[in-house]
C-alpha positions in Angstrom: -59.3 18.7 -33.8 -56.7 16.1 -34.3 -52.9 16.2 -32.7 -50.3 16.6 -34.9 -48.3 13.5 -35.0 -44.5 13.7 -33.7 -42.1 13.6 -36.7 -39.4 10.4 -36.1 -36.1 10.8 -35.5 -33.1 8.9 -36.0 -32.0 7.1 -33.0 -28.5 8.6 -32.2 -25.9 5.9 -32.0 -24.6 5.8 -28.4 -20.5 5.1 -27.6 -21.6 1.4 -26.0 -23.4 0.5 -29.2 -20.3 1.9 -31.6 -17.9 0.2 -29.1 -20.3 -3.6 -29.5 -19.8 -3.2 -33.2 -16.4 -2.4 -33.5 -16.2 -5.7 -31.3 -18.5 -8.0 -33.1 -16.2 -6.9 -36.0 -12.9 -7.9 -34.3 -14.0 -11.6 -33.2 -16.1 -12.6 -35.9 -12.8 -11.9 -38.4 -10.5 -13.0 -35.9 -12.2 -16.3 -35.6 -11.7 -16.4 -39.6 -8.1 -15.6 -39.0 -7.4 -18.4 -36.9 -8.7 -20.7 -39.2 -9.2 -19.6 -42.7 -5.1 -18.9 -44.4 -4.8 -22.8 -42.7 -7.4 -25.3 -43.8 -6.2 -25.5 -46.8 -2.8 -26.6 -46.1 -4.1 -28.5 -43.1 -6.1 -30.6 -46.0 -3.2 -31.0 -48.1 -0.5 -31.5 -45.2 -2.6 -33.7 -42.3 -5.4 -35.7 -44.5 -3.1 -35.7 -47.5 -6.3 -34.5 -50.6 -5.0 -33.3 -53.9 -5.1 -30.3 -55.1 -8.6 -31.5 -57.1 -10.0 -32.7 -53.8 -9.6 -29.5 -52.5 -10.9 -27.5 -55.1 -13.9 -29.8 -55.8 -14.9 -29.8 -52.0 -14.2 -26.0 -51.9 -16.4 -25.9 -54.9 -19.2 -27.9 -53.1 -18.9 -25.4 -50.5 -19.2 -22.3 -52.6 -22.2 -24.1 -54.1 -24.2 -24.7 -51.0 -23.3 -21.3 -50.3 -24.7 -19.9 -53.5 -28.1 -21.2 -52.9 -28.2 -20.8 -49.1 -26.8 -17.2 -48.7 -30.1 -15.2 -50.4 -32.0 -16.9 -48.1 -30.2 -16.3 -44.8 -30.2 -12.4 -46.2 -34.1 -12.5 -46.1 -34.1 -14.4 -43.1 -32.0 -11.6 -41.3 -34.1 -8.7 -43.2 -37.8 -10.4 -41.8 -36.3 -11.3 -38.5 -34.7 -9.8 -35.2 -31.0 -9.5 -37.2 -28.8 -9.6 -34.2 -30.8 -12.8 -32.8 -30.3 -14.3 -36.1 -26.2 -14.0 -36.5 -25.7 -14.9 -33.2 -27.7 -18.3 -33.6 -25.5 -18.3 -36.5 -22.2 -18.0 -35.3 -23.2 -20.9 -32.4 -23.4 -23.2 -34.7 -20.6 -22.4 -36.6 -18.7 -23.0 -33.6 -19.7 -26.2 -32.9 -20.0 -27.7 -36.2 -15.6 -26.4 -36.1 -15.2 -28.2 -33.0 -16.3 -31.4 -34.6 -14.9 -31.2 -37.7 -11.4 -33.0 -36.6 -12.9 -35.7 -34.8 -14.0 -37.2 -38.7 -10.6 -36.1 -39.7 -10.6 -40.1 -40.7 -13.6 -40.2 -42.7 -13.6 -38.5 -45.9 -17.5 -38.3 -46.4 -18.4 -37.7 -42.7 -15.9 -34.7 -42.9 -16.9 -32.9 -46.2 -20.3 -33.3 -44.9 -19.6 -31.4 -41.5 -17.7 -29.0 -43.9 -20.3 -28.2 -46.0 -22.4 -27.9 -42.9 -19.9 -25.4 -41.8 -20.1 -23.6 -44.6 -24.3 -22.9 -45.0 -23.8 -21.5 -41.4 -20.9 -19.3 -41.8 -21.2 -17.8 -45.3 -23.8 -14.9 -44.4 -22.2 -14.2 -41.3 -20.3 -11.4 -42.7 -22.9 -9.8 -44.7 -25.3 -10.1 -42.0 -23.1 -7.9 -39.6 -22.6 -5.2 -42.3 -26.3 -5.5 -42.6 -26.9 -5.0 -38.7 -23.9 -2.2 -38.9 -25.6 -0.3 -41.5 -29.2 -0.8 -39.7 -27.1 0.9 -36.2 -25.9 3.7 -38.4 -28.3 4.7 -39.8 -27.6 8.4 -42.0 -23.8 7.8 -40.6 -23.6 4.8 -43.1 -20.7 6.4 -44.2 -18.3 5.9 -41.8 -19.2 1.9 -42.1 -15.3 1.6 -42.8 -14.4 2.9 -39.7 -15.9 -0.5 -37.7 -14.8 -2.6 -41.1 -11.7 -2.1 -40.1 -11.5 -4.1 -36.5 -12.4 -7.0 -38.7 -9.0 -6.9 -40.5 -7.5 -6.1 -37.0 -8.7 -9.4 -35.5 -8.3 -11.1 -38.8 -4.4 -9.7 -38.7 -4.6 -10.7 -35.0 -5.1 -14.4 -35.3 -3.7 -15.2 -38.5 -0.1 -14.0 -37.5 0.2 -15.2 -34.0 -1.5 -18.6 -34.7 0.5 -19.7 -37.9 3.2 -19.6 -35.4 1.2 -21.6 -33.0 0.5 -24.2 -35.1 3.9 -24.7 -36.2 4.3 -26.1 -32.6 1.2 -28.0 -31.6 -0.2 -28.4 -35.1 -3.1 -27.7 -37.4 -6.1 -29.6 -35.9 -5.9 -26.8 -32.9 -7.1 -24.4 -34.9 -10.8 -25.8 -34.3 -10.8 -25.2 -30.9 -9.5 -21.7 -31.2 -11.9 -21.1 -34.2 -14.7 -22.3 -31.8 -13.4 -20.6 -28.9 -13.6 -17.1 -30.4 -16.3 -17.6 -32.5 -18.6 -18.3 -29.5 -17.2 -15.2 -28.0 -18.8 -12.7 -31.2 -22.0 -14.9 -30.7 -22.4 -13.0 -27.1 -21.3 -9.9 -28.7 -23.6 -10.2 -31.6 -27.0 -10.6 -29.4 -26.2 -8.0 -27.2 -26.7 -5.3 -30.4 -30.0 -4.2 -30.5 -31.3 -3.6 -34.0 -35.2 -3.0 -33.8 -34.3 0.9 -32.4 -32.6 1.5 -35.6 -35.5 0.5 -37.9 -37.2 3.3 -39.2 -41.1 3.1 -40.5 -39.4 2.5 -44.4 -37.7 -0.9 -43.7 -41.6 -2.1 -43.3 -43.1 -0.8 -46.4 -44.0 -3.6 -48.3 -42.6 -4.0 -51.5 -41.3 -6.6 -54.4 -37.8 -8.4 -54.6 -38.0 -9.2 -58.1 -37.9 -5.3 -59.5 -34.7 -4.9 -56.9 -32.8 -7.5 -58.1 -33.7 -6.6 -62.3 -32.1 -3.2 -61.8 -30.1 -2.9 -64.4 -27.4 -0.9 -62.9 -27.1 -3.7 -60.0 -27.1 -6.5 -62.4 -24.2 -5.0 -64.3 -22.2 -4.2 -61.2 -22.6 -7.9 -60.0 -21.2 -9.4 -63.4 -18.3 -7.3 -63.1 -17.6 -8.0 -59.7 -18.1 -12.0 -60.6 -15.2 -11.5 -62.9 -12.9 -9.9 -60.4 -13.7 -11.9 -58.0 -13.2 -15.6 -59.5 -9.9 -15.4 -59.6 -9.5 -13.2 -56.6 -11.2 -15.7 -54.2 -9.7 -18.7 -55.4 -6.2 -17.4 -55.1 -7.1 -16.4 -51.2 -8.0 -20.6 -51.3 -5.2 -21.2 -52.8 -2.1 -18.9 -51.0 -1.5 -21.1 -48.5 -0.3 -23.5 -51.6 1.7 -20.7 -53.3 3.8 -20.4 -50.3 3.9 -23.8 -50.1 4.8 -24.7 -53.6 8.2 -21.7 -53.3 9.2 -24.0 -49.8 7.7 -21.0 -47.6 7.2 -22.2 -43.8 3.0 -21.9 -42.4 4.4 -19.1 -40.2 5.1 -17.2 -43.1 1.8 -17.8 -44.7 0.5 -16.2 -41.4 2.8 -13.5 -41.4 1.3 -12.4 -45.4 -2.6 -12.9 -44.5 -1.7 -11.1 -41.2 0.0 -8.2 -43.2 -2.5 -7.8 -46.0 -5.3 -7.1 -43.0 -2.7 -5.0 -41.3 -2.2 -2.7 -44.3 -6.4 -3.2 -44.4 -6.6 -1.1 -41.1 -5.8 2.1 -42.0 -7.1 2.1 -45.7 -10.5 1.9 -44.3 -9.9 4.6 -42.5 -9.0 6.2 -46.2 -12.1 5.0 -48.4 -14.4 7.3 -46.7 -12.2 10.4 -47.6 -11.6 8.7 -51.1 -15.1 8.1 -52.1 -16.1 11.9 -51.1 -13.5 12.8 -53.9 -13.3 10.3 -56.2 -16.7 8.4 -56.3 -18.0 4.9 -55.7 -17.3 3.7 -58.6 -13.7 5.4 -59.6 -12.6 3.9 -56.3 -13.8 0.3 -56.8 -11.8 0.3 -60.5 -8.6 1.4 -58.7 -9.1 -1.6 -55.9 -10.2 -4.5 -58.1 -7.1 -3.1 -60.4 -4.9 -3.7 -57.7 -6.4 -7.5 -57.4 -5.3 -8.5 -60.9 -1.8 -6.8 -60.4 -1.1 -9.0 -57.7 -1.9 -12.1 -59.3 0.2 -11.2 -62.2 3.1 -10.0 -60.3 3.0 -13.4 -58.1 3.3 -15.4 -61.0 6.0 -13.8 -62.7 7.8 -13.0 -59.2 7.6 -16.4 -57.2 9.7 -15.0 -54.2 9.0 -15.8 -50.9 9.5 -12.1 -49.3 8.1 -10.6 -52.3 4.9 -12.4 -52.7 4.3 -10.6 -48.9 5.5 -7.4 -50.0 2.9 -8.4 -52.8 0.2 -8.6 -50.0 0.2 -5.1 -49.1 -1.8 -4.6 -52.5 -4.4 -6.7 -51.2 -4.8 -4.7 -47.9 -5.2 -1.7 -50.0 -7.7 -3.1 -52.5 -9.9 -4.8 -50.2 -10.3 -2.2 -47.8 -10.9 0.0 -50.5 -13.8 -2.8 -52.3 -15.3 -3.7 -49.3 -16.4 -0.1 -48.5 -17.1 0.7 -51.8 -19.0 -2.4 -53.0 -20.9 -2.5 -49.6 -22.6 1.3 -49.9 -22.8 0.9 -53.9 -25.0 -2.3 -53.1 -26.8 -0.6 -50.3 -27.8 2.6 -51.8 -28.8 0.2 -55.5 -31.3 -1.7 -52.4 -34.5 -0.6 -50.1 -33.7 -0.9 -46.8 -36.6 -3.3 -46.3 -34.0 -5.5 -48.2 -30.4 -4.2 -46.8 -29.0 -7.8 -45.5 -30.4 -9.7 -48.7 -28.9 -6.9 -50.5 -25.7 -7.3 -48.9 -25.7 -11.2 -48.9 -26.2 -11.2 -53.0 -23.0 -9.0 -52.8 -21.2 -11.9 -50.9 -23.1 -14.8 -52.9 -21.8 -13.3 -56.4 -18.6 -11.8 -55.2 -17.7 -14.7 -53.1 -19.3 -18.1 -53.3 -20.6 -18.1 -56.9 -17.3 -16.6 -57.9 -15.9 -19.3 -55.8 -17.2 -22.6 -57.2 -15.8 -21.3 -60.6 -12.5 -20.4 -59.5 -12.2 -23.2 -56.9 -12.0 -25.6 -59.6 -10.3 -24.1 -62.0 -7.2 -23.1 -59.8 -7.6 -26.8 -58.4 -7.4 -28.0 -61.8 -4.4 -26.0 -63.0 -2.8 -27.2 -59.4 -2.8 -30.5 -60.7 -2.0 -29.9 -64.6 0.0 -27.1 -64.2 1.3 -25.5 -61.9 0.1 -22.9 -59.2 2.4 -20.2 -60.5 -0.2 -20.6 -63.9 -3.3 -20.3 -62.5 -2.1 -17.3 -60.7 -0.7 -15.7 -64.2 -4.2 -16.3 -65.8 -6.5 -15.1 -62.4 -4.4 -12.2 -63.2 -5.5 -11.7 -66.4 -9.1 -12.8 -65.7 -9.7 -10.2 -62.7 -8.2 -7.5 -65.0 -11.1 -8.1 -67.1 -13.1 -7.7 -65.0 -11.9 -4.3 -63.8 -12.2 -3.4 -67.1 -16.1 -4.1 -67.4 -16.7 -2.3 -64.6 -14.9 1.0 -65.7 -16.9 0.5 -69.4 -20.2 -0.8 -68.6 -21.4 0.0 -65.0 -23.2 3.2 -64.8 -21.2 6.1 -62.6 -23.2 7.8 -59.7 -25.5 10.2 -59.9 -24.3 13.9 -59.1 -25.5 13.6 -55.7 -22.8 11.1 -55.0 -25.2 8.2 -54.7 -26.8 5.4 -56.8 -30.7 5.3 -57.2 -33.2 2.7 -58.9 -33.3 4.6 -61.8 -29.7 5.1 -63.0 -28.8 4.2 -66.2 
């Protein structure tokens, strides 16, 4: 007579663990906010590179990214996740540290960039993926630790544009590694392997998960969208720049936009339940080429961070929707991969097009232009989406058969 074996339960998520991802959020973005709405203008201002520089070595960096990003995904998926990030993240921080004292070479710095840039690019997809691991059947309310990233983004990016204002750019490196080092020890102390149920090890093929029609649609529209969408986050520090805006006030619109983030990811959940993935991720990439087209015919100072508020809206509102879209379209033996082909199309591949492009246009142009046509561009690609990518099922989620 044989036992009857016990049935598995979820592992409940305890208040330490909710409280260590809501953390890990808040300095892993805030480490982006001290550096990210900066570098650019840190290029342009301290090392003096054209507007083609930039978006060529951007470009380089959205390539490396490309081919690099799938494979920290798998990495992460085969792999204890938290270990992983946290290794990670420690290198990011050092490679940042460095990255000024080269300030004089031009090839010894675009190589610690790039170097930067294979280390850092999965880092956000890899949290979500160990968030959505920890949460288990309470995916949903993903947006609801999302949101400390745009707190700590919102953090750092509008005290420290003041701050460098007063003791310059090339501090930012030490602040970046500071903080970063600090989500490193957050990072490892999240422990993953309770959350992975006996499905994550079924064995089963990438190449059928990545043909899915409805996924491959999804990420062409999101490409679209997101070319110009990326590229103008390069680029804003230029706008302002180009209408005689002080750094500060750069800080002050990136600081804003993740501000306004805060409480629309608190939103999404509520919106999705009613409206649907898909509804919801027309409306936000809507809101992306709106912007663009409203700061090139509007080149105001105050108004292009009024502008910004649409961004906080629309990302909060893409990020959640885009991020369980992609995770219900995946296995979960293949959540963080999922997740980092999300970022790699939506992000890097989008941004080697759109780096050089709106480098290009800096140069023979204006900035104003490329804005006006990343406007038009991402509206396209809202468009697609709304005709060509399949709506959810009636159960309100995506399987590997919708068509």
């Amino acid at each position: 007579m044989s036992c009857p074996m016990p049935s598995s339960q979820p592992k409940v998520v305890t208040s330490h663990e909710r409280r260590l991802l809501s953390l890990g959020y808040a300095m892993t973005y805030m480490a982006v906010g001290t550096m990210f709405p900066f570098f650019n203008l840190y290029l342009a201002k301290n090392l003096g590179w054209s507007g083609t520089r930039i978006g060529s070595v951007m470009a380089m960096g959205s390539l490396l990214v490309l081919l690099t990003q799938p494979m920290w995904g798998r990495i992460s998926d085969l792999s204890d996740k938290n270990k992983i990030l946290a290794g990670a993240l420690g290198i990011n921080a050092v490679l940042a540290l460095v990255q000024p004292l080269a300030a004089g070479s031009f090839l010894i710095f675009t190589i610690l960039r790039l170097s930067h840039a294979v280390f850092s690019c999965s880092t956000g997809s890899m949290l979500d993926g160990i968030v959505l691991d920890v949460l288990g059947d309470d995916k949903d309310t993903y947006g609801q630790y999302r949101l400390w990233g745009s707190f700590g983004f919102a953090l750092a990016s509008l005290a420290f544009g003041r701050i460098y204002e007063v003791v310059g750019f090339s501090s930012m490196f030490i602040a970046y590694f500071a903080i970063t080092a600090v989500a490193a020890g957050v990072v490892l102390r999240i422990d993953t392997s309770a959350h992975q149920g006996e499905a994550a090890k079924a064995p089963i093929q990438l190449g059928p998960v990545l043909a899915n029609p409805v996924l491959v649609m999804l990420l062409i529209g999101l490409f679209l969208v997101m070319t110009p969408t990326a590229a103008s986050d390069n680029f804003l520090t230029l706008y302002f720049d180009a209408m005689g805006a002080p750094p500060s006030l750069t800080g002050y619109a990136f600081g804003l936009t993740a501000l306004v983030e805060v409480p629309m990811f608190l939103l999404a959940p509520g919106m999705i339940r009613r409206f649907g993935h898909k509804p919801v991720l027309v409306a936000s990439t809507g809101l992306f080429g709106l912007k663009l087209l409203l700061n090139a015919m509007c080149p105001v100072p105050w108004i292009a961070v009024t502008l910004q508020t649409l961004v906080g809206v629309g990302f909060a509102f893409y990020q959640v929707s885009a991020v369980l879209m992609i995770d219900a379209l995946v296995p979960q033996q293949f959540r963080s991969t999922g997740q980092a082909v999300l970022a790699t199309v939506s992000w890097s591949l989008s941004g080697i097009l759109g780096n050089l492009i709106f480098g290009r246009l800096l140069d023979t142009a204006d900035v104003f232009t490329a804005f006006r046509l990343g406007g038009y561009v991402a509206l396209v690609g809202t468009l697609f989406i709304y005709l060509l990518v399949p709506s959810e099922a009636k159960q309100g989620t995506y399987t590997h058969t919708d068509v």
